[in-house]
Backbone bond lengths (Angstrom), bond angles and torsions (degrees), N, CA, C in turn:
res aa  C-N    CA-C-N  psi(-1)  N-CA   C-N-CA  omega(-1)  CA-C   N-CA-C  phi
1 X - - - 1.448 - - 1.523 109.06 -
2 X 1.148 105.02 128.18 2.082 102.17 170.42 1.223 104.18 -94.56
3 X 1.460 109.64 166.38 1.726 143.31 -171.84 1.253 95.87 -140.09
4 X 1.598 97.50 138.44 1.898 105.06 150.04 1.238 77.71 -115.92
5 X 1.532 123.36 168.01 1.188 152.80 145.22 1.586 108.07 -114.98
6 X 1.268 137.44 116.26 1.359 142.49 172.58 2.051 94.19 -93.60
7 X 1.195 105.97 122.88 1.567 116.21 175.48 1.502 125.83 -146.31
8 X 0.930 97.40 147.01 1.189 129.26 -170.03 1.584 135.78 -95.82
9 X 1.486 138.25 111.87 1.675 105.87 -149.71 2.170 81.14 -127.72
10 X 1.134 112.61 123.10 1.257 107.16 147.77 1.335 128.46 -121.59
11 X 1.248 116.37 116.65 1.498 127.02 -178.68 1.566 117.33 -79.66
12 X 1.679 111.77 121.99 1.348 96.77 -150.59 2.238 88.09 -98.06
13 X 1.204 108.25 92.23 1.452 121.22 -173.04 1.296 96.65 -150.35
14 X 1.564 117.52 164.87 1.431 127.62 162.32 1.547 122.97 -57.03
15 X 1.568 101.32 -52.29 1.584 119.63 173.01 1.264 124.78 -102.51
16 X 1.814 98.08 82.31 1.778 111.36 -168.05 1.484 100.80 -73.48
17 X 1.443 128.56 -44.21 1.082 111.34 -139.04 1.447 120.78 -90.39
18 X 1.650 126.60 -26.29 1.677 97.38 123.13 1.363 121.82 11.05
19 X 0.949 98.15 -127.19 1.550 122.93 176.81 1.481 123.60 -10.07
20 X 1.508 112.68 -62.02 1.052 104.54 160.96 2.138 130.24 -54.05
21 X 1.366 94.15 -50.99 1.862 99.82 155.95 1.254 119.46 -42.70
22 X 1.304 127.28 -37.32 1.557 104.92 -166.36 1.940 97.01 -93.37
23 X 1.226 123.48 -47.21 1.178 137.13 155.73 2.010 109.73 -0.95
24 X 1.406 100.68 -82.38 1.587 106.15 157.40 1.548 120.03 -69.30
25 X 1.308 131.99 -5.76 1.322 128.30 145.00 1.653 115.42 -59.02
26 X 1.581 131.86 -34.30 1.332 152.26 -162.25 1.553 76.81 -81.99
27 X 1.245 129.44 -69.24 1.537 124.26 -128.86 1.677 89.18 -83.87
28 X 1.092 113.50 -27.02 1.802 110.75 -170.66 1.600 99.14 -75.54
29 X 1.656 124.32 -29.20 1.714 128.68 -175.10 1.535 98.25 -55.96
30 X 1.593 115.27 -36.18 1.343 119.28 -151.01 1.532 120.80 -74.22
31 X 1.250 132.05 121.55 1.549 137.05 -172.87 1.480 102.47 -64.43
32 X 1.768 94.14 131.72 1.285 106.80 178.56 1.569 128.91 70.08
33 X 1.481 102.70 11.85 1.365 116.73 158.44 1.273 129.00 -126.59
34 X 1.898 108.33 141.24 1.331 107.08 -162.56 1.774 86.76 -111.34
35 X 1.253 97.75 175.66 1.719 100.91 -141.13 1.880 98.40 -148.54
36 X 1.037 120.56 50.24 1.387 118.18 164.54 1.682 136.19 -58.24
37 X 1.438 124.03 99.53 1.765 111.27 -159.69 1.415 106.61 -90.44
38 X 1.634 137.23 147.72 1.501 126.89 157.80 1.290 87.53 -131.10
39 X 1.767 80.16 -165.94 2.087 91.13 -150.71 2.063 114.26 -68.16
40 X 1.490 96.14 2.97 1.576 86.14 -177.04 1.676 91.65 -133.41
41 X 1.155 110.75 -17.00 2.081 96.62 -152.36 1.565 88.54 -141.40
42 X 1.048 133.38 151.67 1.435 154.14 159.45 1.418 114.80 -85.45
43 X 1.522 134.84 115.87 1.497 119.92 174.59 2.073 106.56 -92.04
44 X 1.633 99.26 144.14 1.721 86.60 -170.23 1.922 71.73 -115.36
45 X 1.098 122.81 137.02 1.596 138.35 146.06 1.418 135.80 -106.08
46 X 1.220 133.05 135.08 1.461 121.94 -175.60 1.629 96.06 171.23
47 X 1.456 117.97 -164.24 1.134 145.20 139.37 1.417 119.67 -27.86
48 X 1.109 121.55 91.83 1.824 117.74 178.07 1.801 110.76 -25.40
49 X 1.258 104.48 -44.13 1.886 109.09 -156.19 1.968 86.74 -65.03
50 X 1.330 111.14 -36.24 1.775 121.84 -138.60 1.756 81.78 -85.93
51 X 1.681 121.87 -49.00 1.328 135.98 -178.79 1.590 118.00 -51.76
52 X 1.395 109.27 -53.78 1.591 125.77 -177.99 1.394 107.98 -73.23
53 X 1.171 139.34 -16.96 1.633 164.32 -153.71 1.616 96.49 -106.91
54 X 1.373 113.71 -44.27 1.149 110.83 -157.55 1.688 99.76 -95.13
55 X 1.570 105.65 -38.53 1.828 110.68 169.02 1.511 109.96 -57.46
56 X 1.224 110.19 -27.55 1.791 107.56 -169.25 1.443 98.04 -73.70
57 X 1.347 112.74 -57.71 1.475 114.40 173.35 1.443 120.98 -46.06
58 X 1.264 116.39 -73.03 1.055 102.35 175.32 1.830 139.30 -38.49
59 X 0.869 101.50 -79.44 1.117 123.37 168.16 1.712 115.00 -28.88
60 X 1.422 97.88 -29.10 1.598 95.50 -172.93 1.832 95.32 -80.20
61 X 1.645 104.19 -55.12 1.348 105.19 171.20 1.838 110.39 -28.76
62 X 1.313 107.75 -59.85 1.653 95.98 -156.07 1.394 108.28 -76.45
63 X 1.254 128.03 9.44 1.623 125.58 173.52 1.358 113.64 -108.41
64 X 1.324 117.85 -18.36 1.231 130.84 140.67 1.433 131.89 -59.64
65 X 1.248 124.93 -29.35 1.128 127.89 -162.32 2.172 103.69 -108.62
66 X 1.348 91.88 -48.78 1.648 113.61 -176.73 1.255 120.63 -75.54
67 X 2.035 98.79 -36.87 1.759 99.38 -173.79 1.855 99.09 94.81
68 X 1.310 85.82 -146.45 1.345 100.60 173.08 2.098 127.44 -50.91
69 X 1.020 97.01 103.51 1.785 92.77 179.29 1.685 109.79 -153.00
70 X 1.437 100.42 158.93 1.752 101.01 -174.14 1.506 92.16 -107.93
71 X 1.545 100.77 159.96 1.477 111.63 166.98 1.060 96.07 -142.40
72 X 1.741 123.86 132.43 1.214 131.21 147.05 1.535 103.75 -103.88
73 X 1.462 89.97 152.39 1.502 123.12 169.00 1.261 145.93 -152.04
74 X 1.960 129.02 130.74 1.425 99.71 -165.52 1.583 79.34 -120.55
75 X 1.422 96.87 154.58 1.739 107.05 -173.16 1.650 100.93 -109.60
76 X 1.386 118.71 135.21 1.365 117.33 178.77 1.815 110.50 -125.32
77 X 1.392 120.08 109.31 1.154 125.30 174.36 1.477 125.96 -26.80
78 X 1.580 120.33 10.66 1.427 114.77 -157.55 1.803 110.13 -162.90
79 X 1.320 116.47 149.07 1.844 94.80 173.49 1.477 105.45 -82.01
80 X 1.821 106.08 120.06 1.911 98.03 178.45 0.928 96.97 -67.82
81 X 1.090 151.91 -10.52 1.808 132.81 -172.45 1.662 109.72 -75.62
82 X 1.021 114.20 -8.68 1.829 127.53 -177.07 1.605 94.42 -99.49
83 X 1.391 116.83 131.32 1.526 132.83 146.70 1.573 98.03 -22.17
84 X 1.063 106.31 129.83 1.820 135.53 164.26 1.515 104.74 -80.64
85 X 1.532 124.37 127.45 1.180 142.73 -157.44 1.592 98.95 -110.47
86 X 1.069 153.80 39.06 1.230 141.99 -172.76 1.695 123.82 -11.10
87 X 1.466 90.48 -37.34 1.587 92.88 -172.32 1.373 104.91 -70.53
88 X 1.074 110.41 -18.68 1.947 115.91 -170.63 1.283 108.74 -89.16
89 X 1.993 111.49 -5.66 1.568 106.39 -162.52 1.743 95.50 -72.93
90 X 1.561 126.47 -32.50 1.779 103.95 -163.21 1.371 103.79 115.64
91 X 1.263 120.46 161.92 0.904 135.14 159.71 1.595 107.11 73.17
């Protein structure tokens, strides 16, 4: 099954953006994840097991490392970068 995760990192410090850079430096190290950045949110795509593996990691690193920080995230059952199948949507 694939995942995008579209995310979001706010570091609650003066000097986020560090932080936020090395953060998507973490997610690009990670096997089996592809790693697209825009100007507010990072998209991670792959394999759900390789994707969720790579949020656990991460994420654990940067609260460890940063302290205090927000993450938003919206999780999408599918890679958006692939044509949308309607017939596959359900329902």
């Amino acid at each position: 099954m694939k995942l995008t995760v579209d995310i979001s990192l706010y570091p609650l410090r003066e000097q986020f953006i560090a932080p936020i850079h090395e953060v998507i430096e973490g997610f690009k190290a990670e096997p089996g994840v592809e790693v697209e950045t825009g100007p507010t949110s990072t998209l991670l795509c792959g394999d759900y097991d390789a994707v969720m593996s790579a949020l656990q990691n991460q994420m654990r690193r940067s609260f460890e490392q940063y302290g205090h920080c927000v993450f938003v995230a919206r999780f999408i059952g599918r890679d958006v970068r692939e044509p949308w199948d309607k017939t596959k949507a359900g329902g």
